[in-house]
Every structure is written in structure tokens, then in C-alpha cells.
N, C-alpha and C positions, 0 to 999 in steps of 0.2 A: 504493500500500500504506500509506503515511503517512496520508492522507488516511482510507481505509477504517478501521483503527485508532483515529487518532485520538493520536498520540503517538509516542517518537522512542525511540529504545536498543535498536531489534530488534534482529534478528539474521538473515541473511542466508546463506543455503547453497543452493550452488547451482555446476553444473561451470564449467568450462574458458571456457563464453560469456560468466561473468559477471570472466572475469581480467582486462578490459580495465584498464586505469589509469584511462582518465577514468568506469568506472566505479567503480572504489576508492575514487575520489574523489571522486563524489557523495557513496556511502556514508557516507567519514569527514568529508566537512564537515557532514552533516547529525545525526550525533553515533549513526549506528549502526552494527551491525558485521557484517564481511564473512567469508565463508569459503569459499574455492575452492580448483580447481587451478590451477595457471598455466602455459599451456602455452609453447612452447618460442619464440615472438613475445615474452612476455613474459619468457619466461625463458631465455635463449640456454645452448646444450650445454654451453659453455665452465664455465658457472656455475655448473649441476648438477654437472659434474666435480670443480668445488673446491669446492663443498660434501662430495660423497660423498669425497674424497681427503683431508678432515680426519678423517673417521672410521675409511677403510680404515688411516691412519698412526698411528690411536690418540691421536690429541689431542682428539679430541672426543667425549666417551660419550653413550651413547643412552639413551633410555626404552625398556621395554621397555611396549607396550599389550595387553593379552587383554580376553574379553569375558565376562563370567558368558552362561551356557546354563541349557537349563532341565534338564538332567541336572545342576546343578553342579559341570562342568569351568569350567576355563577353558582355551581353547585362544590359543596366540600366533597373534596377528595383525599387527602391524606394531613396527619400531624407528624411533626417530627422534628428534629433537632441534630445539629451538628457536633460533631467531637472532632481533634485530633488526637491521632495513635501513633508511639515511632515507631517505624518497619524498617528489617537491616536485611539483606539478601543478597546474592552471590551472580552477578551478570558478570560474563565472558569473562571469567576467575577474579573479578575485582571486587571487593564489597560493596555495598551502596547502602546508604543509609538515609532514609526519609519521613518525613512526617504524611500520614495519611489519612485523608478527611471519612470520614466514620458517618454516615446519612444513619441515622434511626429513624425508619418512618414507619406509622402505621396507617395504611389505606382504610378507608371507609368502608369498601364495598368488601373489601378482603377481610375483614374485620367483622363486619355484617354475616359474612357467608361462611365465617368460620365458627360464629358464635350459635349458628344453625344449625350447623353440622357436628358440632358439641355436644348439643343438645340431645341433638336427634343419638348419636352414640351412645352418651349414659342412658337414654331410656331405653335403647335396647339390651345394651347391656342390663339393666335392671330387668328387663321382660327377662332375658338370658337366667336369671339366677332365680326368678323365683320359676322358670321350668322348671327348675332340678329339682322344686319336691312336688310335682305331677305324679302321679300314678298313673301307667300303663300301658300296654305291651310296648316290651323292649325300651322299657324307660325303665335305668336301673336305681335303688331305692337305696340309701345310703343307709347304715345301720349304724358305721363307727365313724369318727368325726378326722381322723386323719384324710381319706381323699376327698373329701367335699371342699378345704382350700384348693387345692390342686385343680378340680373341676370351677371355682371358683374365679381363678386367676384366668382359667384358660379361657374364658368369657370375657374378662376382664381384658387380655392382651387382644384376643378377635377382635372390639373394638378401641382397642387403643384408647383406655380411658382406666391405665392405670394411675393408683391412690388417689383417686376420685370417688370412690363410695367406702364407707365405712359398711362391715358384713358383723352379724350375726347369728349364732348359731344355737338357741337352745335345743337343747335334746329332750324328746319326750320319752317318758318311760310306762308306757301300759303293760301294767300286771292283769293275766288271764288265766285263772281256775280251769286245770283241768280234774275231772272228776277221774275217781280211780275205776279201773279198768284190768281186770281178770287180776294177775300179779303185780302189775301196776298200783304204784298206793297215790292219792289225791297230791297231787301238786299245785304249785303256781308257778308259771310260763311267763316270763319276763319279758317283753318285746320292747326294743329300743328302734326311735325312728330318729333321726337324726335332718332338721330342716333348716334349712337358710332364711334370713330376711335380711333383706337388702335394704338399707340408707345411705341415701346420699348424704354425703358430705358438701354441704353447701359452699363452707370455704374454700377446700381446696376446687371446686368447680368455678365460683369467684374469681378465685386467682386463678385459674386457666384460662376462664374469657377474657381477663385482662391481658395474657400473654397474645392471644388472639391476632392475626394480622399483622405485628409489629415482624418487619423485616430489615438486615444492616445492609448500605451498599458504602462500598470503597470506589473514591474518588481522589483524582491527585488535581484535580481542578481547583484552585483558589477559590473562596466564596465570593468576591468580587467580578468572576469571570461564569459561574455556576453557583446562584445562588442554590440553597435548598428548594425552594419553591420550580424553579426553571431544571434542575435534577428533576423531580418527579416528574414533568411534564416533558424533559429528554426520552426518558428509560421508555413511559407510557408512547412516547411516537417511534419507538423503532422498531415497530413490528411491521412498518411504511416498508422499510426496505426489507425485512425477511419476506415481505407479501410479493415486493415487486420479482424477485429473486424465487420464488417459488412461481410465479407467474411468468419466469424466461423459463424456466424447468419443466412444465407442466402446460394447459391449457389455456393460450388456444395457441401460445408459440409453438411447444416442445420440445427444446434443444433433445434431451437423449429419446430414444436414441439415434445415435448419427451413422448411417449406415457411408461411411466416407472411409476410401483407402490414403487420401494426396491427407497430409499436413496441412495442405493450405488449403485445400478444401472444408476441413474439418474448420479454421481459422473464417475462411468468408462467410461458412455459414453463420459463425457465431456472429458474427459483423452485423450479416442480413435481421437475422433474429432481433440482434440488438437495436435496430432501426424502429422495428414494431413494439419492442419492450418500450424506446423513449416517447411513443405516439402515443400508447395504452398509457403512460402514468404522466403526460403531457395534459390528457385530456379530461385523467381524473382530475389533475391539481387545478383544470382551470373550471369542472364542474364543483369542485369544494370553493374557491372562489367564491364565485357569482353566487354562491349559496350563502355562504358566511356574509355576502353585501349585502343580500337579498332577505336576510336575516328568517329562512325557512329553513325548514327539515323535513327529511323526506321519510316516513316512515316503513322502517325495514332495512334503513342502507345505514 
């Protein structure tokens, strides 16, 4: 991409593949900038959790980010706040050492959708545990209390909503009279049944929707160049160019496959293609245009 260009200070957006470290750090020795998410390799749970625990305790205030529409609203779209971290790494055997801006953001609608699907988990999981004292064919009936955690948990990990419910287990003990019978003398038949009840644990489910949504992105862009607010709204537009770039790959261009023996056959086509790829996204950018002036929306696109 340097190379194609022809010069150095881009800038660089692009998901979770591009979170590597000794990627980050090609990028900043070569003096351009990055902007990702950093997934949890790079970024371990522990880390997200004291990020977002400076905010839930109120030491740490956020940005609020929205985005003009072409109806002009602005609807909320994410909060979040900036850090710097220092990063030391190893490009072409040298060491590099740099400070790196830290984006905590929590989207709205990722926030929204994850506190849904939260939800929806612990109730199943809850439906999940109190099956296990159902009665009935090939539903097996727990009598001692060692594997009913074990079956407990394995409900619990199915929906990933582990230490989210507090479990219960009284054991019921029904004594049954049998009468005596030829050399049989009168007894009592002790029968133990062993059942779950399931509670939720409200806090720790509390503190799981607060974790909800919050995502880290590393950027080596200065905030005067990349505020917080104009990051969010980077990251969310470059799915422009994976679309366009799956649209030279696929329908209606089709670069593969190329049934082409010459090099430079293989090269003109690519050329030709790429003539209609800059007509196709010439034509959307100038139908969002007139749209965004025209202050409509078209329902469905």
C-alpha cells in the first residue's frame, strides 16, 4: 500500500485481524496510523473489566458520539473515553517503543443486543435446570447430590452464563412402610430424591449487562487528528470498502474465476473489471449524495 501510494501518514482501518502487535508495529515505525478492535488475545477480560469499572465507579466520564442522518437527527450511538498505554515491540530487530491510544467505547445498539441476549441465556439456562427434576422416560432422576452440580454446570457453560445464578439443592427424604411379607419382617424404605432450584443472582447478572457492549480499539492516531467521536464513525464506514471489494469478487463483476493463460491477460482483465467496480461505487456515492441534500430515506437500502 506504501509502495502503490507512494508516501507514508495513512491511515489504516481495518477489524480485529489487523490487532496483532507486530502489526501495530509495523504501522507505527513506519510513521502511519492504525485503527482497530483488539480482540481479547490482545486484550485479556481482566483488562476490559478495569477499564469499564473506572466508568461504572464514576471516575472516569465519557464522550458521548451520535451521527448526523439525513433526516437531521442525531441518534446516540456509542460512549466512551480515551487512554494512553506504552507499547515496546520488536520491528526489523530494532525495538520500538510507543504510547498507544486505548478507545473504550460502548455502542448502543451492541449494548442493546447484548443485554437481550443475556437475558434470553439465563432464562434458558434457568428453564435448563429446573428440567433436571422432571420425571420421565429416559429422564434420569438424581438420588445423591454429587452429579447434579456437574449436570448443573453443564447447562450453565451450554449457555455461557457462568456465576450468574446462584443453585440450590434441598434433598427430600420420603420414608415408605413396607408391610412384612412371608420371611420378610415390616420395614421402612427410605427414598431420597435429590432436586434443584434455580436463583438468579441478580448482581452478578447486573454486572454482566454493564460489561455488555463495551469494546477496546488501539489507535496510534493523535486525538487532534482522530478525535474519539470521528474513530467511531471511521471503524463504522469501512465496511464501504470491504463491500466494494467483495462487489469486484462476486456479482455482477466477478473477477474469479479467470479462466486466462497470458499474465497480462489475467492483468487487463483486472483493469477492465476495475472500470465497472469505479462506475458501480461512483454512482452509489453520488445517489447517497443527493439523498443526504435531499434530506430523504429510502426504506430498505
Amino acid at each position: 500500500m506504501r509502495e502503490s501510494v507512494g508516501g507514508r501518514g495513512l491511515r489504516d482501518v481495518g477489524d480485529g485481524q489487523r490487532g496483532a502487535l507486530e502489526t501495530r508495529a509495523f504501522l507505527q515505525a513506519g510513521g502511519d496510523a492504525s485503527l482497530c478492535p483488539l480482540a481479547e488475545g490482545q486484550r485479556p477480560p481482566r483488562v476490559l473489566e478495569a477499564y469499564v469499572e473506572s466508568v461504572s465507579s464514576g471516575h472516569q466520564p465519557v464522550t458521548r458520539s451520535t451521527r448526523l442522518t439525513a433526516t437531521g437527527t442525531r441518534p446516540h450511538l456509542a460512549d466512551g473515553y480515551a487512554r494512553l498505554d506504552p507499547l515496546t515491540a520488536e520491528v526489523a530487530g530494532a525495538r520500538l517503543a510507543w504510547a498507544e491510544r486505548r478507545l473504550v467505547v460502548r455502542s448502543y445498539q451492541r449494548a442493546r443486543a447484548g443485554k437481550s441476549a443475556l437475558r434470553a441465556r439465563v432464562a434458558k439456562a434457568r428453564a435448563a435446570g429446573a428440567a433436571l427434576n422432571t420425571r420421565g422416560r429416559g429422564q434420569p432422576r438424581f438420588t445423591e447430590l454429587p452429579p447434579l452440580p456437574a449436570a448443573v454446570e453443564a447447562s450453565l457453560t451450554r449457555y455461557r452464563v457462568q456465576g450468574l445464578r446462584a443453585v440450590q439443592d434441598p434433598a427430600r427424604v420420603q420414608p415408605r412402610p413396607l408391610r412384612r411379607y412371608g420371611s420378610r419382617p415390616a420395614t421402612v424404605q427410605v427414598a431420597r430424591h435429590v432436586r434443584v432450584k434455580v436463583v438468579v443472582d441478580r448482581h452478578a447478572v447486573a454486572t454482566a449487562i454493564g460489561r455488555v457492549g463495551w469494546r477496546v480499539y488501539a489507535t496510534t492516531a493523535p486525538s487532534d487528528q482522530l478525535p474519539l467521536a470521528q474513530a467511531v464513525l471511521a471503524y463504522r464506514s469501512h465496511y464501504l470498502v470491504e463491500r466494494d471489494i467483495g462487489r469486484l469478487q462476486g456479482h455482477p463483476l466477478s473477477v474469479p474465476p479467470m479462466y486466462v493463460e497470458r499474465d497480462d491477460h489475467a492483468t487487463g482483465l483486472i483493469r477492465r473489471l476495475s472500470v465497472g467496480w469505479r462506475v458501480l461505487t461512483r454512482r452509489a456515492c453520488v445517489v447517497r449524495q443527493r439523498l443526504a441534500a435531499a434530506r430523504t430515506v429510502l426504506a430498505g437500502l
